[in-house]
C-alpha positions in Angstrom: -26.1 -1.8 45.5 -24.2 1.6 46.1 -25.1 4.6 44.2 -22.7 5.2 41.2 -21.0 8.8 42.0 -21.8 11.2 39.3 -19.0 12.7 37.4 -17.6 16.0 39.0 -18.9 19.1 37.3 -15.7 20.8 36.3 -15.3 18.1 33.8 -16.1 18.1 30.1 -17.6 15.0 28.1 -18.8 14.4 24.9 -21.1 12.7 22.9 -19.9 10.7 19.4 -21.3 12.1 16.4 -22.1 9.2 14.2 -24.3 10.7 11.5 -23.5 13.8 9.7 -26.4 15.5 10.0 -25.7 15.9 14.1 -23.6 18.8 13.2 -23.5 21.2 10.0 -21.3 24.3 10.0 -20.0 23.3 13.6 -23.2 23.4 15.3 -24.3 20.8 16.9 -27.8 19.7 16.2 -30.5 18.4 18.7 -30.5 15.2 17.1 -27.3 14.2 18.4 -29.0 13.9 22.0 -32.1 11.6 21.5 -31.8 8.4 22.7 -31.9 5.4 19.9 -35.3 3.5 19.6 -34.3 -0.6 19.7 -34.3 -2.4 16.4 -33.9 -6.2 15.9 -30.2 -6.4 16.7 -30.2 -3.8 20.0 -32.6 -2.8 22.5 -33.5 0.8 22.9 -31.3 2.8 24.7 -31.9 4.2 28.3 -29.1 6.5 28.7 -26.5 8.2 26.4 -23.4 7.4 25.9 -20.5 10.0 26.1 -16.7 9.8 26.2 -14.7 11.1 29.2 -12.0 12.2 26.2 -13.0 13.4 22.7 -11.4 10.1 21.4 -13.1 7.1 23.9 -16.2 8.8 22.7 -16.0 7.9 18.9 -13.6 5.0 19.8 -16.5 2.1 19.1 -17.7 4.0 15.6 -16.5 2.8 12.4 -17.4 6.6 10.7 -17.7 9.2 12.7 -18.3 13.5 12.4 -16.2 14.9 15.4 -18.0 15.0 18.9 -20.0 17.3 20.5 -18.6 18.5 24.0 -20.7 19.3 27.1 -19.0 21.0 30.6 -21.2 19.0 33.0 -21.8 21.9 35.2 -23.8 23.3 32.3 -25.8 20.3 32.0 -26.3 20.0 35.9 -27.9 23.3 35.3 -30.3 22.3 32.7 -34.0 22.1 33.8 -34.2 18.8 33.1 -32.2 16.6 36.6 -30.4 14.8 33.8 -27.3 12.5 35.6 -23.6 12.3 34.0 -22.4 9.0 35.7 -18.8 6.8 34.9 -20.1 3.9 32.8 -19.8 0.9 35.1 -18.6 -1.5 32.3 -16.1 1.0 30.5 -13.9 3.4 32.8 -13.4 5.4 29.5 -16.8 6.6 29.2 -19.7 7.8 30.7 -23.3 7.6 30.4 -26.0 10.4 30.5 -29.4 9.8 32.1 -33.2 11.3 32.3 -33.8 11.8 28.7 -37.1 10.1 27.3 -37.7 8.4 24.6 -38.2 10.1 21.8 -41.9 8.7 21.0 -44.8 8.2 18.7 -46.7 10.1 21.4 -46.7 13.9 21.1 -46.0 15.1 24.5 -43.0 12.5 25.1 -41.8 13.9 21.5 -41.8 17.2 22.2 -40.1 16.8 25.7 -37.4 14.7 23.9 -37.1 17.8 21.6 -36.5 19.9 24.2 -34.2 18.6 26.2 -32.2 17.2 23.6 -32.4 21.0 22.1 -31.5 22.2 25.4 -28.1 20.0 25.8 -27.6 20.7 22.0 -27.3 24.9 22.8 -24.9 24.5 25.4 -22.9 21.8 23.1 -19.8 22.5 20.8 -18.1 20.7 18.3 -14.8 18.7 18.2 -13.4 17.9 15.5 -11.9 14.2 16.1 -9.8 12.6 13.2 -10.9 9.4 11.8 -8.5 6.4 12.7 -8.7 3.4 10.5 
């Protein structure tokens, strides 16, 4: 299988934010970059998922709080070798990978912390409007 081209870095793309407390005062909070642990209904999540536009990213949420945008040059310069690929199943979105877990164990807690800190400091907010 071919190697899914990343998306270009002069592009912007943004991250849903489906719980208020992701963003208060329009700053985005590390908690909207940690990756869901799986529940009875869903498995846990391997990558993030973003929007290639402000609205495909909130376009599945029945509530949403805006999104939080990220240039993807600025996350290619993270620390971290985090990936911004298309989503192969939705050409409206895209999907961030390298981000762990964020665990019961301390050091793959505190490095989920930190990178979803990281990406949350170079994030800003977008105010979407709710469509019912």
């Amino acid at each position: 299988m071919a190697a899914i081209a990343p998306i270009p870095e002069d592009r912007t793309v943004y991250r849903g934010l489906r719980n208020s407390n992701w963003c208060r005062l329009g700053v985005v909070h590390f908690k909207a970059f940690l990756l869901r642990p799986g529940n009875a209904l869903y498995p846990p999540e391997a990558e993030l998922s973003l929007g290639l536009t402000a609205g495909s990213a909130v376009d599945e949420l029945t509530e949403h709080h805006g999104t939080a945008a990220l240039s993807v040059l600025a996350v290619n310069a993270l620390p971290h070798h985090l990936q911004v690929i298309p989503d192969p199943d939705n050409a409206a979105k895209a999907q961030m990978s390298g981000l762990p877990m964020f665990s019961t164990e301390e050091a793959q807690r505190g490095l989920a912390i930190t990178m979803a800190s990281d990406l949350a400091a170079i994030a800003w907010h977008v105010p979407v409007p709710q469509v019912n």
